[in-house]
Structures are given as C-alpha cells and as structure tokens.
C-alpha positions in Angstrom: 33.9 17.8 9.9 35.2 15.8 13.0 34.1 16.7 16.7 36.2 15.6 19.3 33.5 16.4 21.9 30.9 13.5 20.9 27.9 16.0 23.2 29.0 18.2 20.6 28.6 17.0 17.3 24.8 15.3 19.0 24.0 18.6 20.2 24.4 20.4 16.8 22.9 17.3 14.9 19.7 17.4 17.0 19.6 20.9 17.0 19.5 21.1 12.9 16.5 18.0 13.3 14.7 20.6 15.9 15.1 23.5 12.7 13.4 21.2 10.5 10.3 22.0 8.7 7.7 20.0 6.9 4.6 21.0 5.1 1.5 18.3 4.8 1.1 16.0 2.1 -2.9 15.7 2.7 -2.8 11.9 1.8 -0.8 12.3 -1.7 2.1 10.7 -2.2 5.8 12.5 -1.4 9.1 13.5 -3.1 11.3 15.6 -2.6 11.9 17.7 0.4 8.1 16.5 1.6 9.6 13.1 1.8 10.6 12.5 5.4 13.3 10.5 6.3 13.7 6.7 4.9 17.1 7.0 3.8 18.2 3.7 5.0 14.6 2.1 2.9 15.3 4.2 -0.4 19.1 3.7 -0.5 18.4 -0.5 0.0 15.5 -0.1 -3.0 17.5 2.1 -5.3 20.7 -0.5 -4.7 18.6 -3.3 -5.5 17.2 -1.5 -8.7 20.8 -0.9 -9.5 21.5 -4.2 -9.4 18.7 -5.2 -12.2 16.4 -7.1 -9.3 12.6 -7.2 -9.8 11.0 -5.9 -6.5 7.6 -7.1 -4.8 7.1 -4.2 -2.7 5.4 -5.5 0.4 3.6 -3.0 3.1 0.6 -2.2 4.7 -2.0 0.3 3.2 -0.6 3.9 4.2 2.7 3.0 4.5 4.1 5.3 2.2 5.0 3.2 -0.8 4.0 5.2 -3.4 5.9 7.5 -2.1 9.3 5.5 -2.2 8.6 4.5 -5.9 8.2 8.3 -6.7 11.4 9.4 -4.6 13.2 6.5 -5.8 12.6 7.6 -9.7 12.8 11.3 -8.6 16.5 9.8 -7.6 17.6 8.0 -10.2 15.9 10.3 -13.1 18.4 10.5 -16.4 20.1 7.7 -15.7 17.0 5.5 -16.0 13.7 5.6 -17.6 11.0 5.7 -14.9 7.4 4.5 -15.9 4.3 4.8 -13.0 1.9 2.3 -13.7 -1.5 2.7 -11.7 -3.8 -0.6 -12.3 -6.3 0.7 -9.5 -8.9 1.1 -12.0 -7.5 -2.0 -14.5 -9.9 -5.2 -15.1 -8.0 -7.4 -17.0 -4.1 -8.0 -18.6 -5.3 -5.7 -22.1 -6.3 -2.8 -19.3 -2.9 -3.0 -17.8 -1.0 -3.4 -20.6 -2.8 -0.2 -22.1 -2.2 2.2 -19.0 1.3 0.7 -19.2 1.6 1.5 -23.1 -0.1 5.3 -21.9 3.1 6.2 -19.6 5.4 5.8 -22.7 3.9 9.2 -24.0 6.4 11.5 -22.8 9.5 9.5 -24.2 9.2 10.1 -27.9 11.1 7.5 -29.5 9.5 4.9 -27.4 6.3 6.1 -27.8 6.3 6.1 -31.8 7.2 2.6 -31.1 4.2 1.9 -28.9 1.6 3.8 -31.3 2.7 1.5 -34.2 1.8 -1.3 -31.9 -1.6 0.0 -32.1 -1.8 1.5 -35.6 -4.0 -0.7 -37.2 -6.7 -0.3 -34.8 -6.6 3.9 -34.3 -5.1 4.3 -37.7 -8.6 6.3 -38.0 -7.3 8.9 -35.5 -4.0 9.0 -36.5 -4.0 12.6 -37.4 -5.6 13.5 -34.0 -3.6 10.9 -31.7 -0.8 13.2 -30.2 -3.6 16.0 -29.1 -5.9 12.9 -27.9 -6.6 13.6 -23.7 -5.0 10.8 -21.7 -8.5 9.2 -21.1 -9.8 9.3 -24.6 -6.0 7.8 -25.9 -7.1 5.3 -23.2 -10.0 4.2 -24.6 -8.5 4.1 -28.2 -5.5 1.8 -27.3 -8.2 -0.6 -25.1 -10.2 -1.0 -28.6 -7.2 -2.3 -30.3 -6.9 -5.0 -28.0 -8.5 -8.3 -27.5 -8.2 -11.0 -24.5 -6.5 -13.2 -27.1 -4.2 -10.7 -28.4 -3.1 -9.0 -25.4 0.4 -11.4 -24.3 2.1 -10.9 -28.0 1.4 -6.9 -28.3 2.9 -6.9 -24.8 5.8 -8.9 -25.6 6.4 -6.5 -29.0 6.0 -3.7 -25.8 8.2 -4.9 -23.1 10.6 -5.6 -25.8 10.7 -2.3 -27.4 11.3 -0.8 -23.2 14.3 -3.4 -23.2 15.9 -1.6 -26.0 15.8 1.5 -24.9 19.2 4.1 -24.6 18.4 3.8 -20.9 17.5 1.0 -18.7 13.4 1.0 -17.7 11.5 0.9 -14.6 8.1 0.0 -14.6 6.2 0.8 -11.2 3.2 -1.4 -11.2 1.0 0.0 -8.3 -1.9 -1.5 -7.3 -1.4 -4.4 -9.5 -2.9 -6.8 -6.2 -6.1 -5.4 -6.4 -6.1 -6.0 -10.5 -5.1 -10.0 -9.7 -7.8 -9.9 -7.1 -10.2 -8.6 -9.4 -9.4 -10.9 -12.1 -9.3 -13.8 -9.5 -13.0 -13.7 -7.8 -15.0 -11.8 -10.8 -18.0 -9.7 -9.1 -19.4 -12.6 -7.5 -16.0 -13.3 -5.6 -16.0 -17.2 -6.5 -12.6 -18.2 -7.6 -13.2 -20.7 -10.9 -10.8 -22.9 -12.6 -11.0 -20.6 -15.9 -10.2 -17.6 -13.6 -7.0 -19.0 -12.2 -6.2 -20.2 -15.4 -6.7 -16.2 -16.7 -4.4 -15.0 -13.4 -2.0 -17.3 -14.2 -1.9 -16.5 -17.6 -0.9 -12.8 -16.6 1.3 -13.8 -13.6 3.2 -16.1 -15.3 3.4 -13.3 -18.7 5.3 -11.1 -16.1 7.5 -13.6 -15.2 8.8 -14.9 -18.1 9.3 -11.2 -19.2 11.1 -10.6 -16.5 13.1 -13.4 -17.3 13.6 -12.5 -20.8 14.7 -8.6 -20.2 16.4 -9.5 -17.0 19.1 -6.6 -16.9 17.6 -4.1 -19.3 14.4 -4.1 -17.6 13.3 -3.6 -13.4 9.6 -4.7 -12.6 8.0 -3.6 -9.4 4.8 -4.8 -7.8 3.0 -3.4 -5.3 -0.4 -2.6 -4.2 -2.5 -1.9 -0.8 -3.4 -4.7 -0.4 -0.9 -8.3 -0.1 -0.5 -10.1 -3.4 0.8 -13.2 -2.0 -1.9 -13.7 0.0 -4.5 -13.3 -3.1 -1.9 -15.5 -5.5 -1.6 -17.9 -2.4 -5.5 -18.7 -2.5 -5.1 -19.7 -6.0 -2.2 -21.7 -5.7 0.1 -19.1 -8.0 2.7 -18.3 -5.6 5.5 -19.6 -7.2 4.2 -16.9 -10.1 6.2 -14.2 -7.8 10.1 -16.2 -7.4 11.6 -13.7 -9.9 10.8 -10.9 -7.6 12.9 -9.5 -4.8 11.0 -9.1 -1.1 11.2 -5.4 0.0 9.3 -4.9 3.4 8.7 -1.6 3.9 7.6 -1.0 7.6 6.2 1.7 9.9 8.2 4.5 11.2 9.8 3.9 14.2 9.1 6.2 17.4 12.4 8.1 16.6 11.6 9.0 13.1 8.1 10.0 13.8 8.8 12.3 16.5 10.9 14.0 14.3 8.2 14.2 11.6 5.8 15.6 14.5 8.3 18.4 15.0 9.3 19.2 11.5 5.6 19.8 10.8 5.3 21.8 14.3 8.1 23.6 13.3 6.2 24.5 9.9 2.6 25.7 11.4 4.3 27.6 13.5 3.3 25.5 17.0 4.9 24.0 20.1 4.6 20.7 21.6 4.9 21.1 25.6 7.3 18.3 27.0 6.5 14.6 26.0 3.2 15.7 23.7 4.4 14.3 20.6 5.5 11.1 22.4 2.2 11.0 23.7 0.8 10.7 19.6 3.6 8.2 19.0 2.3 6.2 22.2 -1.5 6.2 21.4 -0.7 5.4 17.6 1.1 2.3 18.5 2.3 1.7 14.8 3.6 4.9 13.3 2.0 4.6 10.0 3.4 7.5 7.7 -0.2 8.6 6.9 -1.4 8.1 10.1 0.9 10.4 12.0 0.5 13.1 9.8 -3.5 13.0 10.0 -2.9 12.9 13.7 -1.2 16.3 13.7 -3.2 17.8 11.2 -6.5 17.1 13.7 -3.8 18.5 16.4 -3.1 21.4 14.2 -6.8 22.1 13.4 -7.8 22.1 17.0 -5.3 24.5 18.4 -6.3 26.9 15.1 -9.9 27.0 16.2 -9.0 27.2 19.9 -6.0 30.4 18.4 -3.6 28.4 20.9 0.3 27.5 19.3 1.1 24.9 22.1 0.5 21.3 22.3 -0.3 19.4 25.5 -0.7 15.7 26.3 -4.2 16.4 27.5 -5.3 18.2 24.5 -3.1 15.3 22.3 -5.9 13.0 24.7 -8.7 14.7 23.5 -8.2 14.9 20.0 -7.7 11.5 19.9 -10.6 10.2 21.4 -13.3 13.0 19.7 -11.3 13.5 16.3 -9.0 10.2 15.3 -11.8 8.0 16.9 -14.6 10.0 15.7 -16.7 10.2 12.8 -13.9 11.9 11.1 -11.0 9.1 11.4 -14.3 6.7 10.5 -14.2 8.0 7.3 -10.1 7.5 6.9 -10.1 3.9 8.8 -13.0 2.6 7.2 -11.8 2.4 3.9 -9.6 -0.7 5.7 -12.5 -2.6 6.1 -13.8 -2.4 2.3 -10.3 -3.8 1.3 -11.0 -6.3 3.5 -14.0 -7.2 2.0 -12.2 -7.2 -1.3 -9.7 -9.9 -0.5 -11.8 -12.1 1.4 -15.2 -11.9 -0.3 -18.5 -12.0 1.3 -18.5 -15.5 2.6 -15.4 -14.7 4.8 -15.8 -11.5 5.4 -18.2 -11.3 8.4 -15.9 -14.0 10.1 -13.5 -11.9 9.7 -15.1 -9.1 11.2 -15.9 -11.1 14.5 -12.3 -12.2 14.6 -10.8 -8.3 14.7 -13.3 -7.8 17.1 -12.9 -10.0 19.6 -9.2 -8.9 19.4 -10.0 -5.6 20.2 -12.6 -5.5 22.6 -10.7 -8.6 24.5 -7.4 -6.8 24.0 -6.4 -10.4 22.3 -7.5 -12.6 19.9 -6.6 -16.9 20.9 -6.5 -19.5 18.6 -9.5 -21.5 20.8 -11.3 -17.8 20.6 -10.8 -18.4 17.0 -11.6 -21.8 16.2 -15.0 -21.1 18.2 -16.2 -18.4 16.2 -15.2 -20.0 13.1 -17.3 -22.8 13.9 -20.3 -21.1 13.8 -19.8 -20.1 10.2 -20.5 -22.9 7.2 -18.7 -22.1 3.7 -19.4 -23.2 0.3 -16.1 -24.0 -0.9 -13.7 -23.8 2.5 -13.7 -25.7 5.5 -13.5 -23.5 8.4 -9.9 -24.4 9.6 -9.1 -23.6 5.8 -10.8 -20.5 5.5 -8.8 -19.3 8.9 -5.5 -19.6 7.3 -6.5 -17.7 4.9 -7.7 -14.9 7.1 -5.4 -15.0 10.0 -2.4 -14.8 6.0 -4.0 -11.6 5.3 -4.0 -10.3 9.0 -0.9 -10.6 9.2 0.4 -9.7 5.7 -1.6 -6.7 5.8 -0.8 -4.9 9.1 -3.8 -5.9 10.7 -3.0 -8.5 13.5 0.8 -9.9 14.6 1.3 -13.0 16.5 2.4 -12.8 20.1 3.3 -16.3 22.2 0.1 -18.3 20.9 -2.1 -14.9 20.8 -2.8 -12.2 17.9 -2.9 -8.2 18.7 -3.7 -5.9 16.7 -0.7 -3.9 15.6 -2.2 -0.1 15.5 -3.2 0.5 18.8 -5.0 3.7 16.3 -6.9 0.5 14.4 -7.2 -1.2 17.6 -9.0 1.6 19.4 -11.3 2.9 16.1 -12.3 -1.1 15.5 -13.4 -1.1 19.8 -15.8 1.9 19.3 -17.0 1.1 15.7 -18.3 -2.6 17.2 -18.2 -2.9 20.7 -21.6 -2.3 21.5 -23.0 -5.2 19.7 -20.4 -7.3 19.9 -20.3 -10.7 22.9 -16.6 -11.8 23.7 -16.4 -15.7 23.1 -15.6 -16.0 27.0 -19.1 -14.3 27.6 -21.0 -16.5 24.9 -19.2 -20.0 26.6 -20.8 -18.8 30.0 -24.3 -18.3 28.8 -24.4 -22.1 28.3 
C-alpha cells in the first residue's frame, strides 16, 4: 500500500510496533514469533547459506546466536536438512563426531547410513538400537570409536550428508570451548602433541569443507572466540574456508521495541523515557541482558501490584537487582569463561586489568604494561601474554579500544565488575604514588 502522507504511513507503522507483544524466553534460545527482530542479520546468514558459504559465527556470549541458527533452520526447513550440533559437553574429535552422527536420527535414510558406520561395534544391540534413549545411543556410538579411527568414519559420515536428496547444515555450537578443551588439557598447558591433536581436527573440517563444498554448509560458533583460542596455537589459517558473520548487540531502537513488546505482553506501562532509561544504564543491548533487565522490572512492580514503570524505579532495580546477588549469579558465569580461555597463569592478570578499567572508568596501555609487570609466566613474556588478553577482550565483548584507551563495552558488565572488586582493588595511579 502507498501513503502519500509520509506522517502517515510512520504513524501507523509505529503504532503496529506499540501493539506488539512478546513473551520471555527465560535464557533459552528463540524461534519463531519469540524471536525479536534481526531481519536484516537472518536474511544476510540465510543468503550466505544459500550461497553454499561455511560460516564462523562470531559474537559475544548472550548474544543470541543460538537463536539465529535455530530461526535460520526454522526458515529454510524442507528445502534443507538442518542438523544442531552441541559440543558443550564434547572432549575430543570421536565425541563430536558422535553427537554429530546422534542428530542424523530423525532422517531415516541417513540415519541407516550412519548406524552401519557403527555396526560392528553395537551389532550387540542391534535389535534394541532404535528404542535406545539419546544418552545411552550416545555412549554406544562413543564405544565404537577410537582416537585413531575417528577422521575416516567421519569422512564415510560427512560423505553420506553430502549425498543427501537435500543439501545439509551442520550447526556446530560451542565447538570453541571443545578446541579449547582439547588445546590446554586439565592443566591448561598448551603441548606440541596437543596442537598437533587440534590441528588434526581443525584441519579434518577444512578439508571437508573443501571436499563437499556446495552439498554441504558448516557453521561454527561458540561463547566463547575461536580465533582467539586457534590464534594461541598458531592454527588460524585452520578457519580460511569459513565466512566471518558478526553478529552484534541490539541497537537502542531495536531494544526499546523489545522492552515494549514484552510490556505490552505483562500487561504494564513504561512512564515517558523508562525504557530508554534501561537502554541507557545497559550500555550494550545484549539480547539476554535486556530481557533479564525487564523481567527484574516485571518482578518488582508484581510484588509492589503496580503496572507502571518509572525511571526511578528502572534506578533501583538496577542497582539492588541487576547489580545484586541476583545478576552475580548471571554475570559471573563470564568470568569462569574467562578462566577457561586464559588458564590460571593469566587469569588473575586478567582480572586486575578489567578492574582497573572499571573502577578507573579506563583501562591505558602504561596502566597495563605496569600491572603486567608484576606478574612472571612460565611460558609467556608478559608483553606476549597481553596480546593475548587484550585478543580476547576485545573478541569477546569485554573491552573495545577508544583513542589509545580500552572501555568496557556493557556499561551492565562495567558496573557488576566495580561492585564485585572495588573494595580491594588499588588503581595503578594510587599504587605509583605510594612510592
């Protein structure tokens, strides 16, 4: 339809965004109706799959890109075979290969393919093996695998997916923290016969890719960076088959709207500038973030039996709710990824580095260099072992680079960081003075 008054055609646009309701995903990923706006991110991803690329799906933790895997395969569903691989809980290439082999079970043909793969090791339960439980058909794959014979049974598998009636998808989620894992072993020390085991899988991945290029779509991603774990063993080049895709926050616009969808939903009222006021004092309009904020919102005015929303109550639940013990228990699962990528060594570096950004408001490079120096590493020099932290700042959300100076990006992390270490913590500019 064509409106000749532009005021108009806004008015009645913004008017159907203001009708708008959204229910809570509680943390789970989205499809569907639930998933809010990114039409401009899922059309570029779904073109791209279109086009036979393999994507490295690159975004923060919370980001909301498990939810733009499972909208995108909710999208294209019929015309392609969609397969969700999580490797969250994967140790090694057999255990991803086997939770990869596990998501074949609904596609018949394939899977018959698969089990044969596998026959002569759960030939025992062959009788049994459709009415196995996911878990237990699990295990029974994992047995029939070795770390020698892992590669070939997943070429025979990836080959069998490439001739498939319809082109396949594989989602590999979470395959970072598998790679990291494999890298650094439970004592975190990166060995030659570790790379050599990463490398191995990396470079499995890539020739496949390769190989099936056209008949098959790979996509990485994971909550925590890849590059950055590849990049300390000197695998990058591993990833150059796959396709960047940055996947970043909300913008103000967007999560406004989500803010008012949701109100419309629960049946409440934001009084004028309220839900700018949540955009303002998130700073970084993290999908997951926004929503928690409203929900402690939402919980607040249920106990208090109030429907409207003010700025000073949107204050107050900020600083006794999001800041409290309650957002400690959200936020804090950032630091243990933290610890997971950099290891013990580098960890409590890091930790003096986010806080001196956020109880300085700032974080220099000479602020930087100084604490660094006061840290001795077994395999890293300290200027080394900076790059490597200041990679994974910036790769994953924590820190950006402003001028010659690094702020945090979430003014939400920002803020929960200041009152989780403050009160022990001495700025550099304080320690300098005291000699």
């Amino acid at each position: 339809m064509y409106y000749a008054n532009k005021y108009v055609a806004n008015n009645i646009v913004e008017r159907t965004a203001m009708d708008k309701k959204l229910k809570l995903g509680h943390g789970n990923w989205v499809v569907g109706d639930q998933f809010w706006d990114r039409e401009r991110e899922i059309e570029r991803f779904t073109e791209l799959i279109e086009e036979g690329a393999h994507i490295l799906l690159v975004a923060p933790r919370r980001i909301g890109k498990t939810s733009l895997m499972r909208e995108a395969a909710r999208r294209i569903n019929g015309r392609y075979i969609c397969l969700q691989v999580d490797l969250q809980k994967s140790q090694s290439p057999a255990d991803a290969l086997v939770e990869l082999s596990v998501t074949t079970r609904p596609y018949k043909k394939i899977w018959e393919r698969t089990f044969d793969i596998f026959r002569n090791v759960v030939c025992q339960v062959m009788g049994t093996i459709e009415s196995l439980k996911i878990d237990d058909l699990t295990l029974t794959l994992r047995n029939g695998l070795t770390s020698g014979d892992w590669s070939a049974k997943g070429d025979r598998l990836l080959s069998i997916l490439a001739d498939s009636d319809k082109p396949v998808v594989i989602f590999f989620d979470e395959i970072a923290i598998l790679v990291n894992r494999m890298l650094k072993g439970s004592d975190y020390k990166i060995t030659p016969e570790r790379i050599r085991e990463v490398d191995g899988f990396m470079s499995w991945l890539r020739e496949n890719s390769i190989r099936h290029k056209g008949k098959l779509r790979i996509v990485l991603t994971g909550s925590i960076g890849i590059g950055p774990v590849l990049h300390q063993a000197g695998l990058s080049a591993t990833l150059n088959t796959f396709s960047p895709f940055d996947l970043p926050p909300w913008d103000s616009e967007t999560a406004t709207g989500c803010l008012r969808a949701l109100a419309n939903q629960y049946g409440m009222r934001f009084q004028e500038g309220a839900d700018e006021r949540i955009v303002e004092l998130l700073g970084s309009c993290i999908p997951h973030h926004v929503e928690t904020f409203f929900n402690a919102v939402y919980m607040n005015c249920k106990l208090s039996r109030s429907e409207v929303v003010t700025r000073d109550l949107v204050q107050e639940v900020y600083h006794t709710r999001m800041l409290g013990a309650s957002g400690h228990a959200e936020l804090s699962h950032l630091e243990e990824r933290l610890k997971m990528v950099l290891g013990p060594e580098a960890y409590p570096l890091a930790l003096e580095l986010l806080t001196e950004a956020a109880v300085v408001g700032r974080l220099t490079i000479d602020a930087a260099v100084y604490l660094s120096e006061q840290y001795t590493f077994e395999n890293l020099t300290s200027k080394d072992d900076l790059k490597q932290i200041f990679g994974i700042f910036e790769h994953d959300g924590y820190l950006q680079k402003v001028g010659t100076e690094f702020i945090f990006v979430s003014h939400l992390l920002r803020d929960w960081w200041k009152a989780r270490f403050e009160l022990y913590y001495k700025p550099v500019s304080q320690r300098r003075d005291q000699r």
